[in-house]
C-alpha positions as CSV (number, residue, x, y, z in Angstrom):
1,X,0.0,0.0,0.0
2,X,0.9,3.8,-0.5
3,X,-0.3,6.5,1.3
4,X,0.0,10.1,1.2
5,X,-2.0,12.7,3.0
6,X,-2.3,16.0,4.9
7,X,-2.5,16.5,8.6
8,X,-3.7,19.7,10.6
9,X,-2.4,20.0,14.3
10,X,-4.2,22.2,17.0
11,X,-2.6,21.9,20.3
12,X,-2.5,18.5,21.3
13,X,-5.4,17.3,19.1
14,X,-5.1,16.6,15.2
15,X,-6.5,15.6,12.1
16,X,-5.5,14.1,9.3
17,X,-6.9,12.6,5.8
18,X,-5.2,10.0,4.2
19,X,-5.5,8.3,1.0
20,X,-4.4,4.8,0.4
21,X,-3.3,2.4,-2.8
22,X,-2.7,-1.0,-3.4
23,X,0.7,-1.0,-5.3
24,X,1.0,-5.1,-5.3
25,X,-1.5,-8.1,-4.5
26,X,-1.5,-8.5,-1.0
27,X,-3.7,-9.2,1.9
28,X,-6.7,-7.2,2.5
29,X,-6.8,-3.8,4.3
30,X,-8.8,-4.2,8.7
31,X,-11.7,-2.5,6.2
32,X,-11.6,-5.1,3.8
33,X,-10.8,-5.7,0.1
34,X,-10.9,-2.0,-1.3
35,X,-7.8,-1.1,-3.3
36,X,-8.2,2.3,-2.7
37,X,-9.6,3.8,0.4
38,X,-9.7,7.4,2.1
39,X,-9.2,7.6,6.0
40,X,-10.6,10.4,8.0
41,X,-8.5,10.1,11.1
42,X,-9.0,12.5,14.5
43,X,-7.0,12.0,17.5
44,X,-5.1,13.7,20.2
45,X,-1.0,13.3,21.5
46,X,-1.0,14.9,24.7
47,X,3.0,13.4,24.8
48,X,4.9,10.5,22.8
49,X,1.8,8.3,22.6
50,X,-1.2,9.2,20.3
51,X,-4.6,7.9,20.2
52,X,-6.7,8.1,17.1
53,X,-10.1,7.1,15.6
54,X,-10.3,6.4,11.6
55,X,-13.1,6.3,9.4
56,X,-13.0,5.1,5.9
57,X,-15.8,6.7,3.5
58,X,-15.7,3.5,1.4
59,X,-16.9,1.3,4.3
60,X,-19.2,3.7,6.1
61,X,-20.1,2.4,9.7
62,X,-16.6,0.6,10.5
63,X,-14.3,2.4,12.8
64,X,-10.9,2.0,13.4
65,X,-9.3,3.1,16.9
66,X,-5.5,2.8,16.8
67,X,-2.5,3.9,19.4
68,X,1.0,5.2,17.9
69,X,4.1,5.5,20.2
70,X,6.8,7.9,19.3
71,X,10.3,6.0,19.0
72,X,13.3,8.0,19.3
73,X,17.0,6.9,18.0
74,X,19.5,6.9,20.3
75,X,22.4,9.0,19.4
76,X,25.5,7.1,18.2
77,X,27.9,6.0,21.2
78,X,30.8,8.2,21.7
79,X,33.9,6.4,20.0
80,X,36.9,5.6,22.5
81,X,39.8,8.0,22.5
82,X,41.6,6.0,24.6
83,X,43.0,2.6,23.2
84,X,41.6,-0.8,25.1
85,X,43.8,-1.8,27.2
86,X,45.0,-5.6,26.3
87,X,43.4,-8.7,28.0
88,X,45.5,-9.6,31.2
89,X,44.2,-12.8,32.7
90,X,46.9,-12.5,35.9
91,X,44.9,-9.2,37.0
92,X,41.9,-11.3,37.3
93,X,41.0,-11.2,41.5
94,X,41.8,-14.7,43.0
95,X,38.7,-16.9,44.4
96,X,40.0,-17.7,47.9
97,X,41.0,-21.9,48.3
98,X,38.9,-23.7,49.4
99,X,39.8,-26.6,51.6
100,X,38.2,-30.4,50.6
């Protein structure tokens, strides 16, 4: 599927209208078969996680409530400046003896 769209933001509440395409065969859509369908989505993101209610004007009378969660990358690690020191097995701590 494709889909392109527009959305409009007013404080934390939004809207949005997407239209979708089937590019390949593939499995249906949650509304069904329809190649091509256009989603009226409302929701609100009062943070990172955003709840939403779609409609679909092909498929009147089905609703779709969804959740999306905002994933951040985490910035590269720093890279070492200092060189690793080599592996030294003899600075390993001792266990103490045990007698038998």
């Amino acid at each position: 599927m494709t889909y392109h769209g527009s959305c409009q933001v007013d404080g934390d509440r939004f809207t949005a209208t997407v239209s979708t395409k089937r590019h390949t065969d593939g499995r249906a859509t949650v509304f069904g078969v329809e190649d091509e369908l256009t989603l009226d989505i409302e929701g609100h993101c009062p943070g990172k996680i955003a709840s939403y209610t779609a409609t679909a004007q092909q498929v009147p009378g089905m609703i779709l409530h969804g959740t999306l969660i905002l994933t951040e990358q985490q910035p590269p690690a720093r890279e070492r400046t200092e060189p690793v020191p080599a592996f030294n097995p003899g600075k390993l701590p001792k266990l103490p003896k045990r007698s038998r």
